[in-house]
N, C-alpha and C positions, 0 to 999 in steps of 0.2 A: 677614083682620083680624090685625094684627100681637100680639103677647104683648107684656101689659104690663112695662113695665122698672121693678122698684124705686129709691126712693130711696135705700136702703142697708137691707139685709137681714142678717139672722145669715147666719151658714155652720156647720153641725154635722156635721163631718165626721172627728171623731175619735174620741175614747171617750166619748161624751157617753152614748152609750147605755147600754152597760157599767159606769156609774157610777152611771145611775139605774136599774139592774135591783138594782144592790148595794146603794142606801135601800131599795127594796123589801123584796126578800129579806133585807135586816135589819133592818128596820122603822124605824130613823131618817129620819125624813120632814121632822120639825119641828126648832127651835131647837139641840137639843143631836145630836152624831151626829160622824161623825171628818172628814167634808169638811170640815166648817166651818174646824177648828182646822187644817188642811193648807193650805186656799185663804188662809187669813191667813197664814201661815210662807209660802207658796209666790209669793204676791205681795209681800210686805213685801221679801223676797229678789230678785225681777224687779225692782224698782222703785228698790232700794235704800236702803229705809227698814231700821231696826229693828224697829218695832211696825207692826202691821196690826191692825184690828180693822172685821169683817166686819156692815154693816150693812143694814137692809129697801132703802134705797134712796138713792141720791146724796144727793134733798136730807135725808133723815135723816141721812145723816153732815156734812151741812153744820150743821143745827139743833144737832145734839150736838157739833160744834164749835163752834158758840157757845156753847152752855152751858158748856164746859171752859174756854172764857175770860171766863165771867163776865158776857159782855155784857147787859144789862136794859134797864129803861124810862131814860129821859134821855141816853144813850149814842148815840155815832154811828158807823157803821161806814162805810167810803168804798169803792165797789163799782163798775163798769160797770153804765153803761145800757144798750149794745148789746151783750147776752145775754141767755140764757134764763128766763125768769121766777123760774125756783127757784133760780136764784143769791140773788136779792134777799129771797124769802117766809119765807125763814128770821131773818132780822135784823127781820122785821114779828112772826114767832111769839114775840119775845120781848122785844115793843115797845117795841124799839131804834131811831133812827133813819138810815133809809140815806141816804149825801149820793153822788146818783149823775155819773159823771165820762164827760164826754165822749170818744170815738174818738180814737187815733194814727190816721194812714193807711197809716203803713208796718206793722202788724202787724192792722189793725180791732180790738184790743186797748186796754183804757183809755189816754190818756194820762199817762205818769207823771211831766209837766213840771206837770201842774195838781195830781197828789198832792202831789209835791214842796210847788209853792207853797201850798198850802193849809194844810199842818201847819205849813211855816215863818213861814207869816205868824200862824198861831194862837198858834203860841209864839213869835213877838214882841210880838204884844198880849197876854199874858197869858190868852189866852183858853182855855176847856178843849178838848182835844184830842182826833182822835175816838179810839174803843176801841182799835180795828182798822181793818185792812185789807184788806178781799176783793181777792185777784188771780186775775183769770179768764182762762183761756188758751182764748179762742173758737176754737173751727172746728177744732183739733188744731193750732194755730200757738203754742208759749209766748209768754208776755208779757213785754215788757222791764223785770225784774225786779228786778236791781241798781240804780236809781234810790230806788226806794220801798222797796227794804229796807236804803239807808244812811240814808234820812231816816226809817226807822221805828226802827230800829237808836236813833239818833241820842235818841228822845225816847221810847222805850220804848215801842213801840208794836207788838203783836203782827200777822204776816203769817200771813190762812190761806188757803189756795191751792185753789180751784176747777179740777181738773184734770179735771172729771166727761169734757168733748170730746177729751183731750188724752193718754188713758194711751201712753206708750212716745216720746214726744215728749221732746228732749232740747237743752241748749244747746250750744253751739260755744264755744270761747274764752273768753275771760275767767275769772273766779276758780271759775265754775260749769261750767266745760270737762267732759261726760260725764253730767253730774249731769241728769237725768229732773226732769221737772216734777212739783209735787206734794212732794216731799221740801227743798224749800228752803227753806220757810216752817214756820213751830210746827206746822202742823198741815194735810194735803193731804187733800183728798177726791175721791174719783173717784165714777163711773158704771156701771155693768155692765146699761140699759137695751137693749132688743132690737135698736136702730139703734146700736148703739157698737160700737169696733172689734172688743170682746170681748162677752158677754152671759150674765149670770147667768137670763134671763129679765126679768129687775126685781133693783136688787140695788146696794147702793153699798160702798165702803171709806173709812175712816180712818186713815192713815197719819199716825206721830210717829218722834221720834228718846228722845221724853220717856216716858220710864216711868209715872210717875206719872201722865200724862196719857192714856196708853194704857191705862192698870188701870181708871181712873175711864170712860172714854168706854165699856167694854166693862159697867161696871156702869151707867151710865145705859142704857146698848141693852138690858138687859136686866130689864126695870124696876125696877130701882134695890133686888132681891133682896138681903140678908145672906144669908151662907153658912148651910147646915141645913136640917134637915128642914119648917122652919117656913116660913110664908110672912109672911116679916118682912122691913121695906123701909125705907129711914132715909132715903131723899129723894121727890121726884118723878121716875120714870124713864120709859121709853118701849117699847112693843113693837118696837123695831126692831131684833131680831138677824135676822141673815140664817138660810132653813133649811137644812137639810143637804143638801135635795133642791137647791137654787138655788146652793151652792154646790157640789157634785158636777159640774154644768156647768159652774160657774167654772175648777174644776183642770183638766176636760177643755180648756176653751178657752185658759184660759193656757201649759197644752201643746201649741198651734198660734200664740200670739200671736207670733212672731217673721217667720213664714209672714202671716200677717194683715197686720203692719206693713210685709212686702215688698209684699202685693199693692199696699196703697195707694199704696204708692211707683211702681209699676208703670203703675195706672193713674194717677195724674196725669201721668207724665211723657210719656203717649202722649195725655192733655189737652192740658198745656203744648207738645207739639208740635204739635197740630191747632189751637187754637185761641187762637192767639197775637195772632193779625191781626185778630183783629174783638172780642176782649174783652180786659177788663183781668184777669191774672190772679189766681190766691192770693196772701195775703202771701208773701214769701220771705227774711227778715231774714238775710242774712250769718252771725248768729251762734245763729242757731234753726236745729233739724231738724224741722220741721212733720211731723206723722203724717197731714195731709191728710185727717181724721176725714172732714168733708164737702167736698168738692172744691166750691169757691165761686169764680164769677168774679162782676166786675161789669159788667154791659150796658147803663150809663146808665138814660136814659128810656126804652130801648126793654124795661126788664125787663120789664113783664108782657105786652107782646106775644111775648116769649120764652115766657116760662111759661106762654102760649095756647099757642103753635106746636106745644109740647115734649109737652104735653095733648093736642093731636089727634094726636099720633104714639101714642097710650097710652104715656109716657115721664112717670116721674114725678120732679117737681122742686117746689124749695118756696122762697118768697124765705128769707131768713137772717132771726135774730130781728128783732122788733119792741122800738124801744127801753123801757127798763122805763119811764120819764118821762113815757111820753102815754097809759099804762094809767091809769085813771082812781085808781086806788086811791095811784098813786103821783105825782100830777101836783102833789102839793105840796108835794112833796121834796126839799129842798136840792141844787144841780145846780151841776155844774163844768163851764166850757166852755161851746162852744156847738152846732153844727150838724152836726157831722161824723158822728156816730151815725145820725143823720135821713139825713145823704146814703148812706150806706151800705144802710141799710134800704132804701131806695126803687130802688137799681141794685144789689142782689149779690141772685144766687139759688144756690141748691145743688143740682146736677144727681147722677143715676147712680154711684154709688159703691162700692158693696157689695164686700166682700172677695172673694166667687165673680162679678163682673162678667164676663160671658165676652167675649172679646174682638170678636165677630161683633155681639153687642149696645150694644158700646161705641161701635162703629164708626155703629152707626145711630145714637145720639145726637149722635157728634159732625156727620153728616150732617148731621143735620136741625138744630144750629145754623148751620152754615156755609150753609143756604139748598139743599142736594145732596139731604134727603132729601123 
């Protein structure tokens, strides 16, 4: 019987342990402790933000960037359909409404020809305009970016950037030449979930260029405490600071993530080489450096006979989100576009990826899509 193969697994192979013998033995476990305040300076610096500020989990730093812009009831925020659910459930906690935007095919990233016209026609009619803007960078592939942040540019309208799939991910060219996803827009949030290139165990960040907006995001994560001995709180806040134990593996890992971002590189390109001829591959935009978070091709109709085949090898693969649009909770949600999200979901699945993917086990997967294994 063969060993099953992950979909994409941590790797802990540096000082991961060494850091958390060091909570231990100094008893910082919870909220306060010196990882925490290190993994924000140590990533806001990898990433190239100014402000980091370290929270319980991706979509908490998404929630608390909506509250740092204010968004509430009657407001609209304009988001991808095809992604993960917790991109969207935040602009629901603060019963906003989301107007969800159909697929590019060159990136499986929203379209930003249907952002564009939808603010531009709002504010030709006079009509109110949404809040914000979610841009989601699916699969570790940036979004094409520069569209939606001259037309939000244009009418004041704040960009907050979902990078939870996408840390180390960067564009090519144009006025954003080097610049990392996550850091373009007012306000980026990432991921540190156990399938992410990196992993805090559970665990998100907030990244700003904005002071004030980093001071406030770090007192709502930490339930909205004034400073002193007292327990005294001037808003509603949230438990979601990250702990010291959860960041202690963060430092450890982001002292391997350059190591990480090679492997993925590594293995897709020995994908892109094997299986060229019988799938459609990753996006690969000209002016994007995709981190390949999950190596996704698409198989037509024949994907869930893949994702049978891939299953009886013990080889574990999963199709790509389901669009947020036909969740029921969301089915009657203002929507841009048409089909292209649906087409996507129903032929891309997400094979084998893991940063320690050994080469001996890559090679059986790619067998046993080409029909050899």
């Amino acid at each position: 019987m063969s060993s099953r193969i992950a979909l994409s697994e941590p790797l802990l192979a540096g000082n991961e342990r060494r850091y958390l013998d060091e909570c231990i033995t100094t008893n910082f476990v919870s909220s306060v402790g010196p990882f925490v305040d290190r993994f924000e300076r140590e990533f806001a610096a990898f990433v190239g933000a100014k402000y980091a500020v370290a929270c319980a989990s991706g979509t908490a730093a998404l929630h608390v960037a909506f509250r740092l812009l204010g968004i509430g009831p009657g407001d609209e925020v304009l988001a991808p359909s095809l992604t993960f659910v917790a991109s969207v459930n935040p602009i629901a906690y603060e019963r906003a409404t989301p107007v969800l935007v159909d697929s590019e095919l060159e990136t499986w990233n929203a379209d930003p020809a249907l952002v564009v016209e939808y603010i531009e026609t709002a504010a030709r009619a006079g009509r109110r305009l949404p809040r914000a803007v979610e841009v989601v960078h699916l699969l570790g592939h940036p979004a094409n970016i520069e569209p939606v942040l001259d037309v939000c540019a244009r009418h004041a309208i704040p960009v907050i950037e979902d990078a939870a799939e996408a840390l180390g991910a960067r564009y090519r060219g144009g006025r954003f030449d080097g610049r990392q996803v996550g850091t373009i827009g007012r306000i980026g949030c990432f991921s540190f979930n156990g399938n992410k290139v990196m992993t805090t165990g559970g665990g998100g960040m907030i990244v700003t260029d904005d002071e004030a907006l980093a001071r406030r995001a770090k007192h709502l994560t930490t339930q909205a405490r004034l400073p002193g001995p007292a327990y005294r709180h001037d808003e509603v806040g949230y438990n979601y600071r990250l702990t010291n134990v959860a960041a202690a593996l963060g430092c450890a890992q982001l002292e391997q993530l350059a190591d990480f971002l090679a492997a993925k590189q590594r293995i897709a390109a020995r994908y892109d080489a094997a299986l060229a001829d019988r799938f459609i591959l990753p996006p690969r935009a000209r002016w994007a450096a995709s981190t390949c978070w999950l190596y996704s091709i698409r198989a037509g109709a024949a994907r869930d006979a893949v994702l049978a085949k891939l299953a009886e090898h013990q080889i574990e693969a999963r199709p790509i989100w389901t669009p947020v649009h036909t969740m029921p909770m969301y089915r009657d949600a203002p929507r841009l576009g048409g089909g292209r999200a649906e087409q996507l979901a129903v032929e891309a699945l997400s094979i084998p990826c893991s940063t320690g993917l050994r080469a001996d086990d890559q090679q059986r997967v790619i067998d046993v899509l080409n029909g050899d294994g």
